[in-house]
VEXBAKE-478183 format. One record per atom (N, C-alpha, C): residue number from 1; y, x, z; atom name. Coordinates in steps of 0.05 Angstrom, whole numbers, plus 5000, padded with zeros to 4 digits. Layout:
! VEXBAKE-478183
<NUM,<Y,X,Z>,CA>
...
//
This chain:
! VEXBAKE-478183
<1,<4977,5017,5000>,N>
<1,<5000,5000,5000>,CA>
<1,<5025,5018,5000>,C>
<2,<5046,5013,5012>,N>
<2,<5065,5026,5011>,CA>
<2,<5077,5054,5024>,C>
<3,<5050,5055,5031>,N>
<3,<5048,5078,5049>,CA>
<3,<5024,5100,5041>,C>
<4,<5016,5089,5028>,N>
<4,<4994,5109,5017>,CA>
<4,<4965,5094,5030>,C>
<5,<4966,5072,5050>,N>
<5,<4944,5077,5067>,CA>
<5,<4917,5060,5056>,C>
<6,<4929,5042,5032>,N>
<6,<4906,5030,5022>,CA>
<6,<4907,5039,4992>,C>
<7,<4889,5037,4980>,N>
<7,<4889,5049,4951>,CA>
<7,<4890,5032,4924>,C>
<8,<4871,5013,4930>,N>
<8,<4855,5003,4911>,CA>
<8,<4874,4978,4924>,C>
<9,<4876,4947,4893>,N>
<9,<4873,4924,4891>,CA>
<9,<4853,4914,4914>,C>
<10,<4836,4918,4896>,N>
<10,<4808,4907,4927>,CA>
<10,<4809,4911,4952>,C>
<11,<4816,4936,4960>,N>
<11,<4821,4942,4991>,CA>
<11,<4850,4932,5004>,C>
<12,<4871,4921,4980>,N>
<12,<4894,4900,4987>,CA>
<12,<4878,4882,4998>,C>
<13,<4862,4863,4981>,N>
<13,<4856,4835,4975>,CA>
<13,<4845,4841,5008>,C>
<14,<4812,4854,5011>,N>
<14,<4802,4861,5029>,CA>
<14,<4815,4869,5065>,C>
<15,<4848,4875,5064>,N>
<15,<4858,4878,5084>,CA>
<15,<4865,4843,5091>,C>
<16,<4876,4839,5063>,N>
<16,<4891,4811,5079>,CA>
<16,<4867,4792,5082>,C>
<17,<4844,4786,5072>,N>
<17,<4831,4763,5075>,CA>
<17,<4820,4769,5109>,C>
<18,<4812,4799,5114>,N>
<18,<4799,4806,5139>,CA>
<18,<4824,4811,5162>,C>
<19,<4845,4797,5159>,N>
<19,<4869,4786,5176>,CA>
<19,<4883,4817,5185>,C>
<20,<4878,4841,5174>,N>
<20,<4890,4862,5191>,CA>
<20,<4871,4885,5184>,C>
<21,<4882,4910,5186>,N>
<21,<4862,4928,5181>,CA>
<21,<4843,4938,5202>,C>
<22,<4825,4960,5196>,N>
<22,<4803,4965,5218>,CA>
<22,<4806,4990,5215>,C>
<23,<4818,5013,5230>,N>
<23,<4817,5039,5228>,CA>
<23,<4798,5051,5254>,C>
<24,<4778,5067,5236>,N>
<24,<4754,5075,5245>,CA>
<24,<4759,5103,5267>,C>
<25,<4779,5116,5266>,N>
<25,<4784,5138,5284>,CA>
<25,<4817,5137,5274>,C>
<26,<4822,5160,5297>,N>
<26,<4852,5179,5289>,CA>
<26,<4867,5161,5317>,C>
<27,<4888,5172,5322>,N>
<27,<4910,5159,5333>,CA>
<27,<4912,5126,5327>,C>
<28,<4908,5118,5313>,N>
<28,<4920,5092,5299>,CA>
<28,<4893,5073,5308>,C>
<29,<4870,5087,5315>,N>
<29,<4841,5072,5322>,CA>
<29,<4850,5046,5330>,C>
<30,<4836,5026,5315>,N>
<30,<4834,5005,5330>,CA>
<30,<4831,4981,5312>,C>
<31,<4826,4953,5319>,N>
<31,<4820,4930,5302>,CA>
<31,<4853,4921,5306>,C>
<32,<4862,4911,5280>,N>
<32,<4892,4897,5275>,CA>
<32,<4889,4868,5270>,C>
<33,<4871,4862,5268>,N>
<33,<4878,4834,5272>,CA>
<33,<4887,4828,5306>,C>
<34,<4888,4844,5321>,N>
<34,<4888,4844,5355>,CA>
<34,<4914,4852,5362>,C>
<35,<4921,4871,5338>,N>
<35,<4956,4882,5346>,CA>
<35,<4978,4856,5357>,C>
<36,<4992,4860,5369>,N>
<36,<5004,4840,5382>,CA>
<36,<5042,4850,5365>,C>
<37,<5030,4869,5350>,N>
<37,<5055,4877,5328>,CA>
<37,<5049,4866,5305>,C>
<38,<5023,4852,5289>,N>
<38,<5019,4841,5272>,CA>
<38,<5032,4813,5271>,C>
<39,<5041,4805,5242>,N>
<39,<5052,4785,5228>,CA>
<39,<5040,4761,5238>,C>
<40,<5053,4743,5247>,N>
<40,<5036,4724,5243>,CA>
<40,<5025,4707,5225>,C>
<41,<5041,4711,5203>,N>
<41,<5032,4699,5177>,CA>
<41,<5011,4720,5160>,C>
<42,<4995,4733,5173>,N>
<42,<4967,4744,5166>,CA>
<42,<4951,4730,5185>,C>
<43,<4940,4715,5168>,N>
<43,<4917,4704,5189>,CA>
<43,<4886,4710,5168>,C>
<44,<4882,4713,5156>,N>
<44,<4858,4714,5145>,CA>
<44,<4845,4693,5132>,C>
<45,<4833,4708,5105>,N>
<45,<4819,4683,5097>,CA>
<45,<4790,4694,5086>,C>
<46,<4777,4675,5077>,N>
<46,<4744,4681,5062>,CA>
<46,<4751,4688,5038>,C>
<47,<4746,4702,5019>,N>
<47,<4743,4706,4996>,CA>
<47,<4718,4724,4985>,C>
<48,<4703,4710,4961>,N>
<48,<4672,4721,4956>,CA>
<48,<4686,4744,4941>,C>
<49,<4664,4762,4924>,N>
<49,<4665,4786,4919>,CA>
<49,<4678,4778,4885>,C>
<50,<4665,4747,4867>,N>
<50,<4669,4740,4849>,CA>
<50,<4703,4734,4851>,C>
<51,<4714,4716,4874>,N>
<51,<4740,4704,4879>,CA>
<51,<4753,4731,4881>,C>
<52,<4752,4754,4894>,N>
<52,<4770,4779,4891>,CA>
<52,<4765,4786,4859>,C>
<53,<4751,4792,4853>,N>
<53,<4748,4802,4819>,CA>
<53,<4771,4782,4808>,C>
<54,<4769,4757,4804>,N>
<54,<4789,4740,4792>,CA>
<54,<4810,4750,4800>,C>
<55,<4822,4751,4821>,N>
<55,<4845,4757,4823>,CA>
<55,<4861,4779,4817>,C>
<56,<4840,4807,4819>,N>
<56,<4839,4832,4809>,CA>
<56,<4842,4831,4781>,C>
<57,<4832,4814,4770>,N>
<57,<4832,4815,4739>,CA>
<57,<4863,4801,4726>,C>
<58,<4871,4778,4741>,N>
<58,<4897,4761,4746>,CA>
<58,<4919,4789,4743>,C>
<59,<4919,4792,4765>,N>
<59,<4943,4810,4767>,CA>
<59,<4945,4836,4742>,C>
<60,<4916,4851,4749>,N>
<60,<4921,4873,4726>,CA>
<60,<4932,4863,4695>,C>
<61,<4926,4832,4686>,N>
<61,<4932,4826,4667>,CA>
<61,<4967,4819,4661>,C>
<62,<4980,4817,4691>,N>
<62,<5013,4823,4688>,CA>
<62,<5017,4849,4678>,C>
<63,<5002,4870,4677>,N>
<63,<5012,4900,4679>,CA>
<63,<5022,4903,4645>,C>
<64,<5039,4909,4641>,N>
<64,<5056,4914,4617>,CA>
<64,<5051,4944,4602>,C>
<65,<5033,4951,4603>,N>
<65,<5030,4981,4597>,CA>
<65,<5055,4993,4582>,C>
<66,<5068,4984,4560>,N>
<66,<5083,4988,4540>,CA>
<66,<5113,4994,4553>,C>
<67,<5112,4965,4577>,N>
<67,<5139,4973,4581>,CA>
<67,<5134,4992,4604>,C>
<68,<5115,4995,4622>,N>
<68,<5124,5018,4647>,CA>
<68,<5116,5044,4634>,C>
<69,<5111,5057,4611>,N>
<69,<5112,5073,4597>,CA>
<69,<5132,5079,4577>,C>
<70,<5153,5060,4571>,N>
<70,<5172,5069,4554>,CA>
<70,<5185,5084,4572>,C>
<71,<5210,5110,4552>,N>
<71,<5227,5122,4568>,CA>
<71,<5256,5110,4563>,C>
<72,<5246,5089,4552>,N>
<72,<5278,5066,4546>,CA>
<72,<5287,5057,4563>,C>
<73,<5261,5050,4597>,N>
<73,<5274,5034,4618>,CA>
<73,<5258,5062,4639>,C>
<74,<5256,5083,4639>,N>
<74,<5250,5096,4664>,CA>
<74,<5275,5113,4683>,C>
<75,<5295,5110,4669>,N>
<75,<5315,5113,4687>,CA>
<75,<5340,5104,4681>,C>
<76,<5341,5077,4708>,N>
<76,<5374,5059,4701>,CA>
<76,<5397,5073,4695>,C>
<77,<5400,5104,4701>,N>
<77,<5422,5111,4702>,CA>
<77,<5434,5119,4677>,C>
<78,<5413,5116,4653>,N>
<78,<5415,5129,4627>,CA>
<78,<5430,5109,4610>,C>
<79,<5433,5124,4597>,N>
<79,<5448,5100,4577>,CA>
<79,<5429,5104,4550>,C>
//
């Protein structure tokens, strides 16, 4: 995510349906759905392995290859 800490689409989809993340060691150890600093509008939901694919496939199909590779729009400052 925005931090580097998730990688993948799937492990997005996979944080939010499982309400919070689960960090297995380090300083940060601990189950987040429990954080009392978490959102409350993460609550978690079910989603099968088929229902994440759809969605994975959904979104990648916004991706514009053409335009986030032109160098016509990679920097506003250009004229």
């Amino acid at each position: 995510m925005h931090d580097g800490s998730i990688a993948t689409l799937r492990e997005v989809i996979e944080h939010y349906a499982r309400g919070g993340s689960l960090t297995e060691s380090g300083i940060n150890a601990g189950d987040g759905r429990l954080s009392p600093l978490k959102s409350g509008l993460i609550q978690g939901f079910d989603a099968t392995d088929e229902e994440i694919d759809a969605v994975i496939a959904f979104l990648e199909s916004l991706t514009d290859e053409e335009f986030i590779t032109s160098p016509k729009f990679s920097n506003p400052f250009e004229e």
